[in-house]
N, C-alpha and C positions, 0 to 999 in steps of 0.2 A: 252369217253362216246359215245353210237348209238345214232344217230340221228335217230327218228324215226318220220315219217307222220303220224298225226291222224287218220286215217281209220279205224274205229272196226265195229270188227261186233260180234254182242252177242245179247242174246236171254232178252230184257226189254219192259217194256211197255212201250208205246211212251209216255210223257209228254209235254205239250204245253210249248216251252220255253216261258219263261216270261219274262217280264222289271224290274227291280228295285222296280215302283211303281204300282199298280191296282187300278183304284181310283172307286169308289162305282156309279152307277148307278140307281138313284132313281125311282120308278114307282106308279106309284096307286096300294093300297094293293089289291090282292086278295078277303081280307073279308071282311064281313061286319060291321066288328068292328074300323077300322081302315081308315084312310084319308091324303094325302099328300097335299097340298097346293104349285104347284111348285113358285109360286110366291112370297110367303111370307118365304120357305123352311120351313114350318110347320105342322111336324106329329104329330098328333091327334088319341086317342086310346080311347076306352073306354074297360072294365072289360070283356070282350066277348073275348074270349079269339081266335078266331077268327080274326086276324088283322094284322096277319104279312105282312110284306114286303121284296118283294127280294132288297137287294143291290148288290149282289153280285151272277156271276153263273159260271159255273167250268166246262170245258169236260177231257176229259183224263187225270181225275188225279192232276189236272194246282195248285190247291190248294196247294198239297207237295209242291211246291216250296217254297214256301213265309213263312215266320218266325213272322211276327208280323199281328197284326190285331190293328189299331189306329182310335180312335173315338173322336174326338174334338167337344165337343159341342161351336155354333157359338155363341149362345145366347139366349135371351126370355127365359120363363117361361115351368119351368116343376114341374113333382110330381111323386113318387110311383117309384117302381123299373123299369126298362127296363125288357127286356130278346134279348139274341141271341139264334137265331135257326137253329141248322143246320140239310140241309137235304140231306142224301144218296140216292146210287144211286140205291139203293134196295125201296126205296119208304120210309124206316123209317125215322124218326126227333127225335132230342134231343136238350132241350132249356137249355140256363143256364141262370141266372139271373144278372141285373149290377144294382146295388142299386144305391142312389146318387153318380154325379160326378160330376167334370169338364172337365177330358180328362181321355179314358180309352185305355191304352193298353195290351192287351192279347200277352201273348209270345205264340204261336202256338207250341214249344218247349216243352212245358212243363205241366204241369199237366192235366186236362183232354182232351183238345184243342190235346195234343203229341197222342192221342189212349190209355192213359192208363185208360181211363174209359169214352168210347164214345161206351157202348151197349147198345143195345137197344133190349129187347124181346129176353136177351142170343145170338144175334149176336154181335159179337165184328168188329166193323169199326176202318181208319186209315183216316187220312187226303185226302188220294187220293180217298177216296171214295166216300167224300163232293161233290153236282150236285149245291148246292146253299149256300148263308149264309143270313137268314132275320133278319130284325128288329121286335120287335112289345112290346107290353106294357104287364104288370104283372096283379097283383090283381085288379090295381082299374083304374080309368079315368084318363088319363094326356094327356102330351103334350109338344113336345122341336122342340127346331129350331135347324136344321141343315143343313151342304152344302155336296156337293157332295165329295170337294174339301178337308173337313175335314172328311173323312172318306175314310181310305183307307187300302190298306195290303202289307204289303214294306218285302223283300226278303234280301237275304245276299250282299255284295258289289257286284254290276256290270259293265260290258264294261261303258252300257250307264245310266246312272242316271238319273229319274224327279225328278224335285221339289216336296217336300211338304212344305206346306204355314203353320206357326205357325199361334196363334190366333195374334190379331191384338195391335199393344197397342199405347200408346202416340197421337199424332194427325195426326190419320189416319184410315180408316174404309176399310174391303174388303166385300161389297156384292158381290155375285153371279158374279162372273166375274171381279168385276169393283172397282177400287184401287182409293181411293179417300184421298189427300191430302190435310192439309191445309199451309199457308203460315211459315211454320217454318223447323229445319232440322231435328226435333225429329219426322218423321214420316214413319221409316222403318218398314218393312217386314222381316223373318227372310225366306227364299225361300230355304234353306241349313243348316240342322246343324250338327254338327260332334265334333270331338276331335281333338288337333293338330297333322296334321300330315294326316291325314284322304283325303286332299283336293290337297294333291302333287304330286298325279300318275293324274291328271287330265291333258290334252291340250287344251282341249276347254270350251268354254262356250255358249251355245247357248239359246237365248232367244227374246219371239218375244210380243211386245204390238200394240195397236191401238187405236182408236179413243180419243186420248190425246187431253185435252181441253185448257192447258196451261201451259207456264213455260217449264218445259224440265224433265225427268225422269234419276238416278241416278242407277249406281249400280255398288258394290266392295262389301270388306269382312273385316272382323275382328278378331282380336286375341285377345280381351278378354270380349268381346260382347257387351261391350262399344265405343270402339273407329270406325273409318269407313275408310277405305281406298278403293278409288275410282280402277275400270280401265278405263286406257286408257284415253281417255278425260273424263271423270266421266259421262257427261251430254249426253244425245241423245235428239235432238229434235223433230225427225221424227218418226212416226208408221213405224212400219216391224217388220224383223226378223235381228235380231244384231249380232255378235260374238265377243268372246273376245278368243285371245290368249291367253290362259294361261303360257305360256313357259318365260314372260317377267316378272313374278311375283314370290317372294318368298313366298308360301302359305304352310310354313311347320309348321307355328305355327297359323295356321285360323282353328276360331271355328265355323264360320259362313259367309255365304254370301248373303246377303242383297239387296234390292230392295226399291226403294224412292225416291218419288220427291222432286224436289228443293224448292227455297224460295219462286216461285208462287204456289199460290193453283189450284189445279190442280185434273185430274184426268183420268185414262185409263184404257183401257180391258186388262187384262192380264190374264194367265190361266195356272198353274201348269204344266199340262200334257203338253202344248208347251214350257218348258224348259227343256233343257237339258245339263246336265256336260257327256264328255265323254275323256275316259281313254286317255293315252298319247299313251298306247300300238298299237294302230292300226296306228300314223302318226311315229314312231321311231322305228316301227319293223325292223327289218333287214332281206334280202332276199339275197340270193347266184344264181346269173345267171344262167339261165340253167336245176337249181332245183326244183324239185315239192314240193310243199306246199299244205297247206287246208289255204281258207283267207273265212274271212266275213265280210262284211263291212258294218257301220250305214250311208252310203251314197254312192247317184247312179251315175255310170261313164258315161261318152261316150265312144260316141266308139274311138275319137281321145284319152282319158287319158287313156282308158284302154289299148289302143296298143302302148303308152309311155310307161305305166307302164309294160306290159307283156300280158300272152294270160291264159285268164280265160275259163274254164272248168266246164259243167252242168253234173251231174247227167243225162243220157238218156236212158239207157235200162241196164236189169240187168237179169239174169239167176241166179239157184242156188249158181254157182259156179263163177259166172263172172259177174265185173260191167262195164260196159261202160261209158265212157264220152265223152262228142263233143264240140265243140269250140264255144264262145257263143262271140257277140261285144260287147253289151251294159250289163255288168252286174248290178244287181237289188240287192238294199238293204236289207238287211237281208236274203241274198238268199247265204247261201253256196255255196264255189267253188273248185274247183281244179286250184291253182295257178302257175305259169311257170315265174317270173322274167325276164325281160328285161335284164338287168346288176343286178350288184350285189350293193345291198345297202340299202338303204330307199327309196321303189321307193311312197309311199305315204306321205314325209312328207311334201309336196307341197299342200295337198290337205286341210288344216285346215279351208280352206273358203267356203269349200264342203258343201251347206247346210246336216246337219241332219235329219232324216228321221223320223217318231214317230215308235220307237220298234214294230215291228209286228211278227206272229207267224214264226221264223225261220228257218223254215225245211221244205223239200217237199218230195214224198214217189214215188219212181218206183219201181216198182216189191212188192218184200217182205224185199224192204231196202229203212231205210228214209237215207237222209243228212241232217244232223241237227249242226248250228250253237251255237257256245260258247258265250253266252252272259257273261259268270263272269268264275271266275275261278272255275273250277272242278279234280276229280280225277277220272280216267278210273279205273273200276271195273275187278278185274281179268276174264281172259277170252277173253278179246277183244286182239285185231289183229292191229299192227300198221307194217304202213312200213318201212323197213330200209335202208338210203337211202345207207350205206356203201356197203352191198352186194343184195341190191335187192330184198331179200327176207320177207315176213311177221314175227314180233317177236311180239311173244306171251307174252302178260302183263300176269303173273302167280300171281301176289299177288297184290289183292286189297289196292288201296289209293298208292301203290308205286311208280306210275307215274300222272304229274299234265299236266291237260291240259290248257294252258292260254287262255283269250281272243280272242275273233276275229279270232278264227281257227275251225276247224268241222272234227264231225267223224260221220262214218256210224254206225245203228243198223239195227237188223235185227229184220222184224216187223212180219214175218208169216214165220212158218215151222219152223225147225233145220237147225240153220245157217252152215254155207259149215267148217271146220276146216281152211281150208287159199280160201281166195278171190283172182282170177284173176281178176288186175287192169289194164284197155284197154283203154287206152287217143288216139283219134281218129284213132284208130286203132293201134295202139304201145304198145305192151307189158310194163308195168312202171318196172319189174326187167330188161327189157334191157334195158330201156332210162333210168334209174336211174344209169346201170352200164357203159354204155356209157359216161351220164353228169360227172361223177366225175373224168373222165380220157381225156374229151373233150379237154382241153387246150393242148396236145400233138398227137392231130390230130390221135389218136388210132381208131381200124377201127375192129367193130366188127359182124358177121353175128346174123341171126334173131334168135339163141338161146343164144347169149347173150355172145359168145366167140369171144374171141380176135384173129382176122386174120392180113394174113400178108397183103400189098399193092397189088399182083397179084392175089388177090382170086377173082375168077368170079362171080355174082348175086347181089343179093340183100343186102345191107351193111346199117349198121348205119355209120357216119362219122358226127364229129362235132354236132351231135344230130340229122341228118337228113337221112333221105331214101333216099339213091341212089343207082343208077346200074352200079356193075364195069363189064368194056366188057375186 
């Protein structure tokens, strides 16, 4: 089978890659109908239909991504229908209604949420076209409590996962932040929940509390949402940022994983968007000496681990026809690279105590070509351009979904113009169809000139050898 490097380049619109989770943003409404109380987290509506609220705002499209829309009411008192409202980027709006509930989620998939009836005034819209999503009230006057933390818009599986917090039950309460415990052990959080099976491509776990008033805070997982197994020493007693190794745990049958204090009552800051699960795939990749890759990583190197590990490559200048890349020391999280292996192997599995980094927009743009990072698994769209690293040359993906791109790797698009048929790839200054045909024939000390043929040991100039530029006299 061809090995190919993720590189394409094709003609799509840029999309903001996303996280796993988006959590809702509350603000004072616009109208005059409408009121947020961030203290009490209590929206207040009267019949004026005037009253929405943003929770939610979208640039390029960011919305496509995401599959569900999840609305947890915290508590207090309500009445009369909701409405959501979304608004395009043509200036129109389209409301639906949500009648009583207690937790509402929208499959974004599926009935009118999919495009299949989001006109408005005979223009027919698609999810990518969403600038905002608001809150506000229907016919008549009400009023609900909500948190930020239960309203959110969660996406298909990814690299890196946040938590979302279920509502609260037994003896234990989550205000705005703050996790409050009393002295028993029936006082969990469900912070993760899944099916079995779901929780076994993870390696890490990361999560961080603070201003803990007693006693010691608790957290593992369960397999049938009753019982509780701890990690590691179960208890933590200090505020920070924690990790758990996942690699020492059998979590092929966990439905959930949980968050709790012990038998003092207690209580601490804790906060969704600072937890995170992240795949196993980026610390037990495998990498071949020598070889170029695409890496992208949810944590930031130095410069001593990143030249243990190999020599990472930016994105610098680009022409129609040709991208350049240049050698960077300290690469940056969620920043796409061009990767070169030190030796051959897992040169990241050392790194599991790497703090985590919060998911951020992962791609940057030179010329009329982004780099853009794999946050979850994808399929390359026919058309794109991968490299191969057997002969050197660009192969052409011809039929869409035929090839998968996994995690924690990147590929180019091309953001303006008509992209070039094949891309010249130039790692500081090196042609990649010669050092790629070079690498693979490196261990036998083969010695090849600058178009990429193999010469004998008396040929005079400029020579690749071992992977390096030198001058035979």
């Amino acid at each position: 089978m061809k090995k190919i490097l993720f590189l394409f380049a094709m003609m799509l619109t840029v999309v903001t890659a996303s996280a796993n989770v988006k959590y809702a943003t509350f603000v004072a409404p616009t109208g005059t109908g409408g009121s947020y109380n961030a203290e009490t987290r209590t929206y207040t509506w009267t019949k004026n239909s005037d009253n929405l609220m943003n929770v939610f705002t979208f640039e390029n499209g960011e919305l496509a991504n995401y599959k569900s829309l999840h609305v947890v009411r915290v508590g207090g008192t309500y009445s009369n229908p909701w409405r959501a409202n979304v608004l395009f980027s043509d200036g129109k709006n389209k409301s639906f209604s949500w009648y009583n509930y207690n937790d509402k989620n929208i499959d974004l998939s599926a009935g009118d949420w999919a495009g299949q009836n989001l006109t408005v005034d005979d223009v027919t819209h698609t999810l990518a076209d969403v600038t905002a999503i608001r809150i506000g009230g229907a016919s008549d006057d009400g009023a609900v409590v909500l948190d930020w933390s239960c309203v959110y818009l969660e996406n298909d599986d990814d690299a890196v996962e946040i938590a979302t917090f279920s509502k609260i039950a037994n003896q234990a309460t989550y205000i705005p932040d703050t996790y409050t415990w009393d002295a028993t052990y029936s006082n969990l959080i469900d912070i993760y929940t899944g099916t079995a099976g779901d929780f076994s491509k993870f390696g890490v776990l990361q999560f961080t509390f603070s201003g803990k008033t007693a006693g010691a805070v608790r957290i593992g997982y369960s397999t049938d949402g009753s019982n509780f197994n701890t990690f590691n020493e179960g208890n933590y007693y200090t505020d920070g940022t924690k990790q758990v190794d996942l690699s020492g745990f059998d979590l092929s049958a966990a439905v959930k994983i949980q968050f709790g204090g012990t038998a003092a009552a207690g209580s601490c800051t804790i906060r969704p968007d600072q937890i995170y699960l992240v795949r196993s795939d980026v610390y037990n990749r495998q990498f071949t000496a020598e070889q170029t890759a695409t890496v992208w990583l949810p944590f930031e190197l130095t410069a001593a681990e990143a030249a243990e590990a190999g020599t990472f490559y930016e994105l610098n200048a680009a022409t129609s026809t040709t991208l350049t890349f240049k050698e960077v020391s300290t690469p940056e999280a969620y920043k796409p690279y061009i990767f070169v292996a030190k030796e051959s192997g897992t040169p990241f599995s050392e790194m599991k105590s790497k703090t985590i980094v919060a998911p951020t927009t992962c791609s940057y743009t030179v010329g009329d070509y982004t780099f853009v990072g794999t946050m979850g698994d994808i399929k390359a769209p026919a058309g794109a351009y991968g490299f191969n690293n057997e002969n050197g040359n660009f192969s052409q993906v011809t039929e869409a979904n035929a090839v998968s791109i996994a995690p924690f790797r990147a590929y180019i698009i091309a953001t303006g113009g008509a992209a070039a048929r094949d891309l010249d790839i130039v790692i500081d200054g090196l042609s990649t169809g010669i050092s790629e045909a070079k690498k693979a024939q490196s261990t036998d000390s083969a010695i090849y000139n600058l178009n990429g043929q193999r010469v004998s040991a008396d040929y005079k100039g400029v020579v690749i050898k071992n992977g390096k530029k030198v001058v035979m006299k």
